[in-house]
C-alpha positions in Angstrom: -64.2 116.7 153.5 -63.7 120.3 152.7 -62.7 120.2 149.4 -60.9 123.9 148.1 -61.8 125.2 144.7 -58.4 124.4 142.9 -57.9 124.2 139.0 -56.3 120.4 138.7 -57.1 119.6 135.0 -56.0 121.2 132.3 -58.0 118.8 129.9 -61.0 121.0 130.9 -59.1 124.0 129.8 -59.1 122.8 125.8 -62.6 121.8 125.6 -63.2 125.2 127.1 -61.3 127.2 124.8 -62.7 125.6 121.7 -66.2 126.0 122.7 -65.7 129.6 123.7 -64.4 130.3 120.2 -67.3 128.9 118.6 -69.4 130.9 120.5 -68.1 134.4 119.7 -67.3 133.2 116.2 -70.3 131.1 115.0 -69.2 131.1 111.6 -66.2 129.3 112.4 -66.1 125.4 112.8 -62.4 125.8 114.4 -62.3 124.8 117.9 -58.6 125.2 119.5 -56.4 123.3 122.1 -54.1 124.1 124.4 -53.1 122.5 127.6 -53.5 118.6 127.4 -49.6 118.0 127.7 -48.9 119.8 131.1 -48.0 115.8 132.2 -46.1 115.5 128.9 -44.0 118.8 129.1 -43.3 117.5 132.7 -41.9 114.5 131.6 -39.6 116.6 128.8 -38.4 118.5 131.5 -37.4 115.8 133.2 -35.4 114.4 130.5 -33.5 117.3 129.7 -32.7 118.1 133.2 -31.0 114.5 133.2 -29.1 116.1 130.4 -31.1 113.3 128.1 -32.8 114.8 124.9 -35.2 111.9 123.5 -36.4 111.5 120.1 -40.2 111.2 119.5 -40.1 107.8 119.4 -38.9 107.4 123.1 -42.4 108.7 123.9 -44.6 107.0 121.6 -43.2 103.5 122.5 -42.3 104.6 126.3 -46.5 105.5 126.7 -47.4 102.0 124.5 -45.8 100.2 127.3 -46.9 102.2 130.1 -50.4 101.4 129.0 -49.8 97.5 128.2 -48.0 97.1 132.0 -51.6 98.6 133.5 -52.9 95.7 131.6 -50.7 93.4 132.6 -49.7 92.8 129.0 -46.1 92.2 130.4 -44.5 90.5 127.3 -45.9 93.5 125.0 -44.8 95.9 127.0 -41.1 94.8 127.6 -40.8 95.3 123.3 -42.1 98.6 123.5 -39.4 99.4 126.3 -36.6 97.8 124.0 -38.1 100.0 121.4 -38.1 102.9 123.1 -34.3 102.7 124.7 -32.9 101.5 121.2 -34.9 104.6 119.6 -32.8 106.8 122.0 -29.6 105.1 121.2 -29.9 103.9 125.0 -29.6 107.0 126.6 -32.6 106.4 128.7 -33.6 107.7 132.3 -33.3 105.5 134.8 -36.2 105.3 136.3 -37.5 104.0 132.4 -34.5 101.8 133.2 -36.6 100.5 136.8 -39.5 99.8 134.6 -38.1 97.6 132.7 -36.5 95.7 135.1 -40.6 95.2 136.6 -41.7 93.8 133.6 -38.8 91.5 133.6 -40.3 90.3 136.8 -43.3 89.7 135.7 -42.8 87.4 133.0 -40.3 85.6 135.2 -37.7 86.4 132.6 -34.2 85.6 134.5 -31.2 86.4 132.9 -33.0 90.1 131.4 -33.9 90.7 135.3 -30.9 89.6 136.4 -28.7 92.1 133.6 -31.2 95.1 134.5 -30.8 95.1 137.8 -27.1 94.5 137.6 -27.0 97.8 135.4 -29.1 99.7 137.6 -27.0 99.0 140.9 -24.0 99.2 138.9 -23.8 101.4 136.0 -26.8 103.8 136.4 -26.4 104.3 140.4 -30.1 103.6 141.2 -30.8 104.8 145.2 -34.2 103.7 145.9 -34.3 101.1 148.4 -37.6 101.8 149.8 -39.3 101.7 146.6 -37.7 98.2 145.6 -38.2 96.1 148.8 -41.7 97.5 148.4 -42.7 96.5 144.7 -44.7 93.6 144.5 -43.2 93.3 141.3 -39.8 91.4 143.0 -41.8 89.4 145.0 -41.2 86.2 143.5 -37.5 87.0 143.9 -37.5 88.0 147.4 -36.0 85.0 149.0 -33.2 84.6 146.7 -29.8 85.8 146.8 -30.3 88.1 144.0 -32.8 90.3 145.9 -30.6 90.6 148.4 -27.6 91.8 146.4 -29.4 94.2 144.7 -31.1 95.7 147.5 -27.7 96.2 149.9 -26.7 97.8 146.7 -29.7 100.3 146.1 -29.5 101.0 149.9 -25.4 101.3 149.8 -25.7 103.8 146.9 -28.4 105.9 148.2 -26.2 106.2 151.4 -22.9 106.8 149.8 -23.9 109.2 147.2 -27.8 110.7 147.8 -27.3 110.8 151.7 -29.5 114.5 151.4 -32.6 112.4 149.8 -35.7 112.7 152.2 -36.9 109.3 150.8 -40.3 109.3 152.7 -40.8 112.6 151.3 -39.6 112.1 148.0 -41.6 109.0 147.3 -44.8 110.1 148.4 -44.4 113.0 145.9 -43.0 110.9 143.0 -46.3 108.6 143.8 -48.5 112.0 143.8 -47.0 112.8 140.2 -47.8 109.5 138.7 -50.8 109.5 139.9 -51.5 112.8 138.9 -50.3 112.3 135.1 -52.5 109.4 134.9 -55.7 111.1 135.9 -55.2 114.2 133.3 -54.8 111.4 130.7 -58.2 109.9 132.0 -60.2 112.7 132.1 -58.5 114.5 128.9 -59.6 110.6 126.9 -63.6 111.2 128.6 -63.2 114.6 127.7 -62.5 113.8 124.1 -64.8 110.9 123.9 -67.5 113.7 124.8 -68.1 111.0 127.7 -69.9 112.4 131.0 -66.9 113.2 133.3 -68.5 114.9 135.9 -68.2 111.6 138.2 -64.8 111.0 137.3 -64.2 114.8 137.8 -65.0 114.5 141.4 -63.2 111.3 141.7 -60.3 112.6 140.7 -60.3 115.6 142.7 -61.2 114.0 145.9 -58.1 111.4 145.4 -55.8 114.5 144.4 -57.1 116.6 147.7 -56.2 113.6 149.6 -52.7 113.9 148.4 -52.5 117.1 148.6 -53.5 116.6 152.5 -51.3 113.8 152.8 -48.3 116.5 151.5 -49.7 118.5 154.4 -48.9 116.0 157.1 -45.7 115.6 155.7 -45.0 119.5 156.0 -46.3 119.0 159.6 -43.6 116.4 160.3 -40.5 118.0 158.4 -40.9 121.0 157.6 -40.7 122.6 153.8 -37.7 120.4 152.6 -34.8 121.6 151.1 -34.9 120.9 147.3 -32.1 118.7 147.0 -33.8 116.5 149.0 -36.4 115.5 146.9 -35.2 116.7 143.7 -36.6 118.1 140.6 -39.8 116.5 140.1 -40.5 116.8 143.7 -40.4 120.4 143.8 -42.6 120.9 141.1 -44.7 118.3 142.5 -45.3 119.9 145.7 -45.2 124.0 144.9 -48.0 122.4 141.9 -50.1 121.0 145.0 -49.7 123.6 148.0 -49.9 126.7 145.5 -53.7 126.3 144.7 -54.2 126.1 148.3 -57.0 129.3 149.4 -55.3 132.1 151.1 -57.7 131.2 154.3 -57.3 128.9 156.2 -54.1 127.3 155.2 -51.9 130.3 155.7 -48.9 128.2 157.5 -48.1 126.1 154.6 -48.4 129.1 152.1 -46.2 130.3 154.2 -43.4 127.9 154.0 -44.1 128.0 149.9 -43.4 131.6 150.0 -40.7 131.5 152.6 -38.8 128.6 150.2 -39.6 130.0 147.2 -38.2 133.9 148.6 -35.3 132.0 149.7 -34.6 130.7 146.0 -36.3 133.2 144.4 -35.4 136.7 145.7 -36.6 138.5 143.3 -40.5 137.2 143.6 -43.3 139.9 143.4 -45.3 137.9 146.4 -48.2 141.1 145.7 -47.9 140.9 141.8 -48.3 136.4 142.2 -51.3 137.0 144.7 -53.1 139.5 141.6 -51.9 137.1 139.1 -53.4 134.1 141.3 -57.1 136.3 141.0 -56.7 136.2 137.4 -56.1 132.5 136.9 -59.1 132.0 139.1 -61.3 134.1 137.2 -60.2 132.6 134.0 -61.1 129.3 135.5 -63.4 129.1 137.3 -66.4 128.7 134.4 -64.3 127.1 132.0 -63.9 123.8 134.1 -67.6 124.2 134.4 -68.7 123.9 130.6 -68.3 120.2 129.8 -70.8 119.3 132.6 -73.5 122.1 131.7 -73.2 121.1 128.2 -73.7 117.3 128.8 -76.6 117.9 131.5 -78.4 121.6 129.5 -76.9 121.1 126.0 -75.3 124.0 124.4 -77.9 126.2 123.2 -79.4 126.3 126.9 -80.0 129.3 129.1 -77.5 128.2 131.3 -74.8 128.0 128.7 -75.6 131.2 127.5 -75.2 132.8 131.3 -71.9 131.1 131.7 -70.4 131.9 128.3 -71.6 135.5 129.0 -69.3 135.1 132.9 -66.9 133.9 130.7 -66.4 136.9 128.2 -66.8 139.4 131.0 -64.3 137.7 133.3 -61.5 137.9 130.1 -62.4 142.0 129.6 -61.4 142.5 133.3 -58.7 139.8 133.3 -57.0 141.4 129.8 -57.3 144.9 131.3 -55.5 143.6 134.1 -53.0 141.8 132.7 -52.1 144.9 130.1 -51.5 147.0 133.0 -49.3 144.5 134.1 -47.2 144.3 131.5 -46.9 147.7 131.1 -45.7 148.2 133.9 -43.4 145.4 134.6 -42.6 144.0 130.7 -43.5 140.6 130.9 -42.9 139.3 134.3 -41.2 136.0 134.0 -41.4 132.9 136.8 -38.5 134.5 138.5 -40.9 137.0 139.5 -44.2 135.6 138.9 -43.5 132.1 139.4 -44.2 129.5 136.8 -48.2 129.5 136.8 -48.1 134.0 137.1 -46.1 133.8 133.8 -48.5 130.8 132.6 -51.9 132.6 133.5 -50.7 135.9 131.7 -50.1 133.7 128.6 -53.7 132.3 129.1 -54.9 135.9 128.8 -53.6 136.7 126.2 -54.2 133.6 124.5 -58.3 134.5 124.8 -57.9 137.2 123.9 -59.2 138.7 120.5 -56.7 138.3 117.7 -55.9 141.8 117.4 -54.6 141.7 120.9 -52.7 138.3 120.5 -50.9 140.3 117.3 -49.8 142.9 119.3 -48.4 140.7 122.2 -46.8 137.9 120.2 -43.1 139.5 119.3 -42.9 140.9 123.4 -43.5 137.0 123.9 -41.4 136.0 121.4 -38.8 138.5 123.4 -39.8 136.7 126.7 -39.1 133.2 125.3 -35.5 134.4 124.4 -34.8 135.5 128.0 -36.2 132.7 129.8 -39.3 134.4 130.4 -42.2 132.5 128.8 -42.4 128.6 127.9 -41.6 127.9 124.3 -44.8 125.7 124.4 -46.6 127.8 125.0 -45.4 130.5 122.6 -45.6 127.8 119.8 -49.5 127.7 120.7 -49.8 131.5 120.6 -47.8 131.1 117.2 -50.4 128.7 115.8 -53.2 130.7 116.8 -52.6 134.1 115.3 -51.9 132.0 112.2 -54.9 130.4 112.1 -56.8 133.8 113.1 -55.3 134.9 109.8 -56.2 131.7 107.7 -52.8 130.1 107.2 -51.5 127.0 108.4 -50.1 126.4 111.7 -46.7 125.3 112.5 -46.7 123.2 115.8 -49.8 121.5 115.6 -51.4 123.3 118.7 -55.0 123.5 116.6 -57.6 121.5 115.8 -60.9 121.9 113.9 -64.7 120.3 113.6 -65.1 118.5 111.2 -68.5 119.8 109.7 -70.9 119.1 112.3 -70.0 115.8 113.2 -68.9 116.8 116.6 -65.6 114.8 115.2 -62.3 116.4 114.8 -58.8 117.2 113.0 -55.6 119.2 112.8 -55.8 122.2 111.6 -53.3 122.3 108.4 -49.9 122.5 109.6 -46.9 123.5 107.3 -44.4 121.1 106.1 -46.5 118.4 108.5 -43.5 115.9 107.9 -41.0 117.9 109.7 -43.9 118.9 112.4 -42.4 116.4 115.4 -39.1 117.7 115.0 -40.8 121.4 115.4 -42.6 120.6 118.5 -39.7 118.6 120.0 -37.6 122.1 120.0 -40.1 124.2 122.2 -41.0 120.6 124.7 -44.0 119.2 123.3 -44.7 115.6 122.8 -44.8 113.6 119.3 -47.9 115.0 117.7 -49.0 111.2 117.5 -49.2 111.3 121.1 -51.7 114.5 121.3 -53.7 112.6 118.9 -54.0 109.5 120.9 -54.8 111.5 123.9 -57.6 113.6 122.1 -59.2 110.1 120.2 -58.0 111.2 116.4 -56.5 108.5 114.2 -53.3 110.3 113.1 -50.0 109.6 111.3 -47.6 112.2 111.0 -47.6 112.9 106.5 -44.2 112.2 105.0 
């Protein structure tokens, strides 16, 4: 199976970036973070595109019961539901909504099936047939007349009022997503257990290539869909998996991307997101390399030292690149970039020296403002020029080593009670939830 080089975990990325600032400041015992939460910030998107904006409750509880349904811990998980919804004053999405219902399933509880799935065919206009009358969660239900209600109903409103829905299409790429945001979470818990993730690396990769060639087949059949067709999520879904694709060799479906994306987009610099594209490479490429060499060479070896060297000469070319860049075109947003062009010339700057993140924080700060930039990721950029400068952070972003324990902790944050409400402005998750992912035992100060 040809496999091409693609970066598909961002986990990598924040193990990178702490090391690296180790290494070129040895005095220092802060290691930073950065990109754990691309799943999370996915999933705020999503909510506030439904025109939902969820407390940081919603996600603590929502992710307790994600975690007790893969252990079939049914019963658990259908109070962690109620407690998310009731958190949120009910205003949930629905397809929280469709979970619910599954665990209601499973523990055979009647009357709550029966009232969810009433509310989703009735009040909350749920549309997918396909994925119902496939669940094996409503198996045990599938001769009754229940089942059959609800399903005409699904299949009724799908056809009534989502008529444009390419559902083959739309599935397969809400499956990829899942899937994807499960295996970040994986790898980002090895990472943080300082567990050996190179199997589970390749693991993941192979099962995300095989997506990403099953996406390909579905191209073949139809065609680059039209985004109301598979919504949202799906679109992000599938530019996420076709645009890491190598310029050789896989020309006709980078050229559907770039035709779709024109067609949206006509104001995209297709020779400014091919430069930009270098640059992410090269800022990659050894960073998702450095767990593994430090697990199999350990960190004072020769062959940490040759790829921390790649690494600081890659970000001098990259940062003289990206300067020129932005001089010349002000910060180019994702109207022009697209979404990972704006992202990478964050990253840039983000390893940068903190003179240089100084100097580019307020034209940031402008970028936000006009649509530009991801808050997030302004927030982190905030965070670290704070803690270059020995005060404490505001967001949360950072965290430190604890002596030489290998162990870690946030870096002080300012008025840490209020810190949530902070991070919920700019899209980042509850900073309970970063914890969790990173293994620190945390509870937010009041």
């Amino acid at each position: 199976m040809n496999i091409p080089k693609s970066e598909l975990f961002w986990a990598n990325l924040t193990l990178v970036s702490m090391n690296l600032l180790k290494k070129l400041c040895p005095k220092q015992t802060i290691r930073t973070l950065s990109f754990v939460f691309s799943a999370s910030l996915l999933l705020n998107v999503s909510v506030h595109a439904q025109g939902v904006t969820l407390p940081p409750e919603y996600f603590t509880n929502i992710e307790t019961a994600d975690s007790l349904v893969n252990k079939s811990n049914y019963h658990e998980a259908a109070a962690y539901y109620l407690k998310a919804f009731k958190a949120s004053g009910w205003q949930v999405p629905t397809d929280d909504r469709y979970k619910l219902a599954r665990v209601w399933a499973f523990t055979a509880n009647k009357d709550s099936l029966n009232t969810s799935l009433d509310r989703l065919c009735g009040k909350f206009f749920y549309w997918n047939y396909e994925r119902f009358i496939n669940d094996p969660a409503f198996a045990t239900i599938k001769n009754t007349p229940k089942y059959n209600e609800i399903a005409s109903c699904f299949k009724s409103t799908r056809e009534k009022y989502f008529p444009e829905i390419n559902v083959e299409f739309y599935n397969a790429l809400d499956s990829f997503r899942i899937e994807s945001g499960q295996n970040r979470k994986k790898l980002a818990l090895a990472v943080s257990r300082n567990e050996n993730v190179s199997v589970l690396s390749k693991h993941i990769y192979q099962k995300e290539w095989l997506n990403t060639e099953r996406v390909m087949a579905l191209l073949d059949k139809y065609g680059w869909p039209d985004s109301a067709s598979i919504d949202f999520n799906g679109n992000h879904t599938l530019f996420s998996m076709i645009r890491p694709l190598p310029h050789t060799g896989y020309e006709k479906y980078r050229k559907m991307m770039d035709e779709a994306d024109l067609k949206a987009h006509p104001n995209l610099n297709l020779s400014l997101i091919a430069a930009l594209d270098t640059i992410f490479t090269n800022d990659q490429q050894d960073r998702r390399n450095i767990t593994q060499l430090q697990q199999t060479y350990g960190s004072a070896s020769k062959q940490m030292d040759s790829l921390w060297k790649r690494i600081t000469y890659y970000d001098s070319i990259n940062l003289i690149a990206v300067k020129k860049i932005i001089d010349t075109y002000g910060w180019p947003g994702p109207d022009v970039v697209r979404e990972q062009g704006s992202i990478t010339v964050f990253l840039v700057i983000q390893h940068a020296g903190l003179a240089t993140q100084e100097k580019y924080l307020p034209l940031m700060r402008e970028a936000v403002k006009k649509g530009k930039a991801r808050a997030s990721d302004l927030a982190m950029l905030e965070d670290r020029v704070l803690m270059g400068n020995g005060k404490p952070q505001i967001y949360g972003s950072q965290l430190r080593e604890i002596g030489s324990t290998g162990k870690y902790e946030f870096y002080p944050i300012e008025d840490e009670a209020n810190v949530n409400k902070r991070r919920a402005a700019v899209g980042m998750p509850p900073l309970e939830y970063y914890a969790k992912i990173m293994g620190i035992s945390y509870k937010v100060k009041e």
